[in-house]
C-alpha positions in Angstrom: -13.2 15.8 24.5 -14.9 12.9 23.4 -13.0 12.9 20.1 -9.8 12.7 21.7 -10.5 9.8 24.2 -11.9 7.9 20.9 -8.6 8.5 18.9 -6.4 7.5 21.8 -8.1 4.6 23.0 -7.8 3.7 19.2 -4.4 4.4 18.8 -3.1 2.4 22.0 -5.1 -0.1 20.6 -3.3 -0.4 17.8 0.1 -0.1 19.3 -1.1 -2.8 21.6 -2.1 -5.0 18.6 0.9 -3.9 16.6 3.2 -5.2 20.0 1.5 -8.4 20.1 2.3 -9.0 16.2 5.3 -8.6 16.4 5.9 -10.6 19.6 4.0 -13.4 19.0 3.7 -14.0 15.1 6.0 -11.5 13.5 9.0 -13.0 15.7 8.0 -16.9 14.9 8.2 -16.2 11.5 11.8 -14.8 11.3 12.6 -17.3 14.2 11.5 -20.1 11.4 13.7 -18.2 8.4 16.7 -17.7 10.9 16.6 -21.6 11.6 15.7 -23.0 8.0 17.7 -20.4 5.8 21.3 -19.6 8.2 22.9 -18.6 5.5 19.9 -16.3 4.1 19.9 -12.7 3.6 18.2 -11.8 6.9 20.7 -14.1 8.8 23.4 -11.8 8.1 21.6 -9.0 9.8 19.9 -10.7 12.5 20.4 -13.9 15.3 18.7 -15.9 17.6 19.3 -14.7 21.2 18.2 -17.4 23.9 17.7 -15.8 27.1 18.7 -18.2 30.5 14.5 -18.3 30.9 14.6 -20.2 27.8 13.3 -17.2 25.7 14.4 -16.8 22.3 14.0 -13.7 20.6 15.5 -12.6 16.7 17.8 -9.3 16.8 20.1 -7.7 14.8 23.9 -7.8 15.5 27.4 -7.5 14.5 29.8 -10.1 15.4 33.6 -8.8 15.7 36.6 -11.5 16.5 34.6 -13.1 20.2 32.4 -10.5 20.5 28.8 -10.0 19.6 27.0 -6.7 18.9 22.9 -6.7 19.7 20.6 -3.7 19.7 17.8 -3.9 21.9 14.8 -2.0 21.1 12.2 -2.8 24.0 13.0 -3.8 27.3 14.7 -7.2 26.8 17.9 -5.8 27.5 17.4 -5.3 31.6 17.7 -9.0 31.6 21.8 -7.9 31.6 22.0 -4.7 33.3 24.1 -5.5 36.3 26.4 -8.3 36.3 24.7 -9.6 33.1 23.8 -13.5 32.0 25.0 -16.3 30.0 22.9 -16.8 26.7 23.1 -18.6 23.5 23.1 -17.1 20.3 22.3 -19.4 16.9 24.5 -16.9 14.4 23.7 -18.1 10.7 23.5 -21.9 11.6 26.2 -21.4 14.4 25.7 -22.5 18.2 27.3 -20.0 20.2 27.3 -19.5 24.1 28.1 -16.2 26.1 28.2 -13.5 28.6 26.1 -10.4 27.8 25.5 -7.2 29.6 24.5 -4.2 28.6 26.6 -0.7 28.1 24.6 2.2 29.0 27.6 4.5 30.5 30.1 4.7 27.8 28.5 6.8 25.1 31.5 7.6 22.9 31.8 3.7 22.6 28.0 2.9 22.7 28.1 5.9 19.3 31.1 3.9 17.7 29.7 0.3 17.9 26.1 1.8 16.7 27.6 3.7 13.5 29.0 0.0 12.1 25.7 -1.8 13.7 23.6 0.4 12.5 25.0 2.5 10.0 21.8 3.7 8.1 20.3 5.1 11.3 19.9 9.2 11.1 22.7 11.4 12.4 19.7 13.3 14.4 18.0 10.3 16.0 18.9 11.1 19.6 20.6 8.6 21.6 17.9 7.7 23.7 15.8 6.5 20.6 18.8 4.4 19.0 18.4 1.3 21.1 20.8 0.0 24.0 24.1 -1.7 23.6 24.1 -5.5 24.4 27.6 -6.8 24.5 28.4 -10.8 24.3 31.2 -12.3 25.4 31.8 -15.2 23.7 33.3 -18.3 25.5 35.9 -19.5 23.0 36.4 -23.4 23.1 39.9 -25.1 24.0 40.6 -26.5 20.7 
């Protein structure tokens, strides 16, 4: 018995730690990339998402005609259950503002958006361990 609490209190340490990397230094170093190199090789998989609390987190996407594509892994993605929120997005040097909310209902849609998102993701990952759909809006400018 002693064993076991030993090797869980180690392992939720180290998912602890592992959450706080990636958080706090993991994210500030593709934050810097994503800002210096917009036209890099990891801009074209991931963007800057700015939250209305000023938050700015990196995540992958796929942008198609005013609409952008996010997967959220963790919980970042309640911020737009319901009505949703306006953000900013900074797509490979690009200033972009919009609406995004969060499909969890549709899941022959949520399946179709994931397969060109994500395309290298297994066929037997279930659903529920695929991420959550963030949709954004895009407000289009009156040019």
């Amino acid at each position: 018995m002693r064993v076991a609490l030993i090797v869980l209190a180690t392992l939720t340490l180290l998912i602890v730690g592992y959450g706080v990397y990636v958080t706090s230094i993991g994210n500030s170093g593709v934050v810097a990339e994503l800002k210096q190199n917009p036209m890099g090789e990891r801009a074209e998989r991931a963007m800057l998402l700015t939250f209305p609390d000023g938050k700015t987190i990196p995540v992958n996407y796929l942008r198609e005609d005013n609409r952008v594509y996010a997967g959220a892994d963790g919980a970042w993605w309640r911020a737009f259950d319901g009505e949703g929120a306006a953000v900013t997005l900074l797509i490979q040097g690009e200033a972009l503002t919009g609406h995004a909310t969060v499909e969890l209902r549709d899941q022959e849609f949520i399946d179709d958006v994931f397969s060109r998102l994500r395309p290298t993701v297994p066929e037997w990952l279930p659903d529920w361990a695929n991420g959550k759909l963030v949709i954004v809006d895009l407000k289009v400018s009156a040019d």
